[in-house]
N, C-alpha and C positions, 0 to 999 in steps of 0.2 A: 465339753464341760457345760453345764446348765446355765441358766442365767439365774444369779442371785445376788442377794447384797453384797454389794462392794464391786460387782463385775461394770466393766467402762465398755460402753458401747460405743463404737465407730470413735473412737481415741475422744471424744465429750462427755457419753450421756454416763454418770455414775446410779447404776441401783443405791436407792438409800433403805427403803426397807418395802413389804410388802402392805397393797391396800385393799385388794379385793381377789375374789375367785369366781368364776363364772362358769359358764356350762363347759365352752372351748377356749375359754383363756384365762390365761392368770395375771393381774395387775399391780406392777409395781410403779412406787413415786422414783422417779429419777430426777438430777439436778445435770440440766447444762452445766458446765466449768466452763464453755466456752461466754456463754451469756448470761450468766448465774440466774437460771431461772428454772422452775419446776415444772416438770414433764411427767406424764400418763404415760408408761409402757404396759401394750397390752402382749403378751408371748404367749404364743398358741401351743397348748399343753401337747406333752410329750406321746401319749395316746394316739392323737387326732394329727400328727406330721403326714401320715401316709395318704389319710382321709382326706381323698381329691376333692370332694365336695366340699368340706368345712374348706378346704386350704382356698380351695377358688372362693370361697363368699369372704376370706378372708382378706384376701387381696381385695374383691371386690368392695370392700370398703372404702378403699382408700383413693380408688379408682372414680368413686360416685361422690364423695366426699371433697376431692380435688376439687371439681366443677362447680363446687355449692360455696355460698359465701352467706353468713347469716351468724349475727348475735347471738342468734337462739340454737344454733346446732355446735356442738363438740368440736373444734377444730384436728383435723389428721394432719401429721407433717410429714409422715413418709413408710413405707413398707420399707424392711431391710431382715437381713439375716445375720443370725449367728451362729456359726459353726451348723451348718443346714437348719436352725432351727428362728422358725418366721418371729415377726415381730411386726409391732406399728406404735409407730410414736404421736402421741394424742397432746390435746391441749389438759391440764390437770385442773379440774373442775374443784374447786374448794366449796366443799357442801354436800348436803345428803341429798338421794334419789327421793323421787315423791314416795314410793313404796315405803321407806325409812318414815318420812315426817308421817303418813296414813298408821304406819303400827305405834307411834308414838303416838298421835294424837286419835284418832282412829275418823275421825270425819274434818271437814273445814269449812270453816265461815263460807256465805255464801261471797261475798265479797271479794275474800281473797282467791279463792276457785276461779270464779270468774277473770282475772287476771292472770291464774294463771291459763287457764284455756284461751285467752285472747294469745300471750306469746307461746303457748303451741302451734296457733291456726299463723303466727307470723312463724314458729320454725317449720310446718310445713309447706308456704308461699313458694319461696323457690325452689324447693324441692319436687314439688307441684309441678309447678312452672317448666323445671326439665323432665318430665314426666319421671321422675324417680318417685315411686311408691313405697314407701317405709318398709311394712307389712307386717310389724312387730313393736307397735306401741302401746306402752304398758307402763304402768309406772314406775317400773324396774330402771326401764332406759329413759325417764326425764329427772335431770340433776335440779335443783333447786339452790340457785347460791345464796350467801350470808345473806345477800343485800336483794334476794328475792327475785333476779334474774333466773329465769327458766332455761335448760340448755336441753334439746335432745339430741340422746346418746344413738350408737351400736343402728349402723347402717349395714349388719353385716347380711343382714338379709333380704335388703333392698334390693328392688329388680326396678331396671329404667323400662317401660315402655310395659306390657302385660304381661305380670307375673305366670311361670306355667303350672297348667291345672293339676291336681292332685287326683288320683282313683279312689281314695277311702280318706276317711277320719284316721285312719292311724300312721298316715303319712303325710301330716299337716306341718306345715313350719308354720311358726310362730305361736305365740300363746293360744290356748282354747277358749279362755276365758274374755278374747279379746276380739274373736275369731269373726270377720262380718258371713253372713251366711252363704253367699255367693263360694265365697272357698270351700268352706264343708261340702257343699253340693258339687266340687269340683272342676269349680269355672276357674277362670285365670282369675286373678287379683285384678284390681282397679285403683283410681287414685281414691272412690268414694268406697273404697273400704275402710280406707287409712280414717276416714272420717268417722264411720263406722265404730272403729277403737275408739275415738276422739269422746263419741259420743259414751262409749263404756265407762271410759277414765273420769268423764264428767258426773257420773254415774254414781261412783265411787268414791269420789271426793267428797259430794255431799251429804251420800250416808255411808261411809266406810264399808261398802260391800256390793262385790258384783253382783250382777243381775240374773245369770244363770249361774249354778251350782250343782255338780252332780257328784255322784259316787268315782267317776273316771271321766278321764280325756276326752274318749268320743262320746259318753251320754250326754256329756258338756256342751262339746262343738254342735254335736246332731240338737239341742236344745234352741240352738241360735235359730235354728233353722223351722224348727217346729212348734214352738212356744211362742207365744203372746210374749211383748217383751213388758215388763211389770212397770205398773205406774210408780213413781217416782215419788208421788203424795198419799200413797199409802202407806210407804215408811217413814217419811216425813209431809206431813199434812201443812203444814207453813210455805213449801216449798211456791216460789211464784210459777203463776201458770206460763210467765212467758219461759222460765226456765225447762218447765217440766214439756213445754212445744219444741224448746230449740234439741234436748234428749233426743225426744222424739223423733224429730226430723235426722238427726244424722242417726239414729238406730230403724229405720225404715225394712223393710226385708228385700225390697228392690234396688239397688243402689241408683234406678234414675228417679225414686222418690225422694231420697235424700239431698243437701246441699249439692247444686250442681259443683261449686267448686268450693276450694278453702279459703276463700276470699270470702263470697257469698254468706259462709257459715262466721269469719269475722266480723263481718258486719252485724250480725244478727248476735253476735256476743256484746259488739262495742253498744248496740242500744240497748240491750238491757244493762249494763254496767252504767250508765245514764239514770235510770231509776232512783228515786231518791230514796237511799235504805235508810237512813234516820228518820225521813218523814211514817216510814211502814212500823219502824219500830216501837213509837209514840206511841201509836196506833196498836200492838199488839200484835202485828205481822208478824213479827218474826222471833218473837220472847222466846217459845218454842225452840225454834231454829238453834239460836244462841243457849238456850239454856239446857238444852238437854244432854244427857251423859252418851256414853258410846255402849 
């Protein structure tokens, strides 16, 4: 039988209804009855059971996710099956992905960006730290709560130690758009790729659109790798130069030009968050910034 509303998993977790779909999984809210309390069930679509590949990165979630302890990442509470068919019980994130609040609002203050990029560089520290490399951060997978807590999601593609290399662009995991250029070229992954994204999303935030754009996938990825990556103040001219330096640095085409670590890259976010934005404001710095449409 499938899993759907109303189905009790492991004699507690009740489906109450569905909240999301994804590439390889389907997301229902479930309620402890044991602890009354609301649960993320992710169950890996009917398709993809056989698909040794998705099924190992799926597991492998929950496996790289155990060891990690962080306010800012998704809490997993455990892989389990039903009736052969996989599942993972997640912490239930109340709020929209950043992707969500970017189509709604289409850019963000620069204030608040910056906050959030400070608890992305704190949810990628210990993940860091056990050299788990993300390799898929986008604003799909960072949740944004009520109260502006940042949580990043979907570790299913995370590789501890160096990710392995790829032969082509059309066998890339993870986003294109997101892509540091060491991957396209076909080297293993690093942790300073994850910065890499870090520096796209920051990208993005500011003026609601990524920095490479093509017709397909790999003109996309191959674009990382061949293209100048676009100033920052020519689609917004207001943008502070310390911001449009710290872009810069974690989009480098080397990953040893970039932040040596995600510490490094915090630190260089918490002194610009330091800046006095009402004193630039007065001042006409940033009217622009604030006043312009999407």
């Amino acid at each position: 039988m499938p899993i759907e509303v109303g189905t009790l998993l492991e004699s507690r977790y009740r489906i109450i209804k569905t909240i999301g779909h994804g590439g390889t999984a389907d997301v229902f809210l479930a309620n402890d009855i044991i602890n009354k309390t609301d649960l993320a069930i992710k169950v890996l679509k009917d398709d993809l059971i056989e698909d040794q590949e998705v099924l190992e990165n799926f597991r492998k979630e929950v496996t790289i996710l155990s060891c990690l302890s962080s306010a800012h990442i998704v809490k997993v509470y455990g892989y389990y099956l039903y009736e052969n068919r996989p599942y993972i019980i997640n912490e239930y994130v109340k709020g929209n992905t950043l992707k969500d609040l970017l189509d709604l609002r289409g850019y963000l203050p620069i204030e608040e960006a910056i906050d959030y990029m400070i608890q992305l560089t704190q949810a990628l520290m210990p993940a860091h730290a056990k050299g788990v490399i993300h390799r898929d951060i986008k604003p799909l997978n960072i949740f944004i709560l009520n109260d502006g807590t940042l949580k990043l999601a979907d570790f299913g593609i995370a590789q501890i130690g160096k990710a392995n290399s790829i032969e082509n662009p059309t066998s890339i995991v993870g986003s294109v758009h997101y892509l540091a250029p060491e991957i396209v070229k076909g080297k293993p992954a690093c942790l300073a790729s994850d910065i890499y994204a870090c520096g796209i999303v920051f990208y993005e935030m500011l003026t609601g659109q990524v920095p490479f754009r093509a017709d397909n996938a790999v003109d996309t990825a191959v674009a990382h790798v061949k293209e100048k990556f676009p100033s920052i103040r020519k689609i917004l001219p207001t943008c502070p130069k310390e911001i449009e330096a710290i872009i810069n640095k974690c989009t480098m085409k080397e990953p040893n030009n970039r932040y040596l670590n995600v510490e490094d890259f915090y630190n260089a976010l918490c002194s610009v968050k330091r800046i006095d934005f009402n004193k630039s404001k007065k001042k006409g710095f940033f009217a622009r910034l604030f006043g312009r449409k999407k």
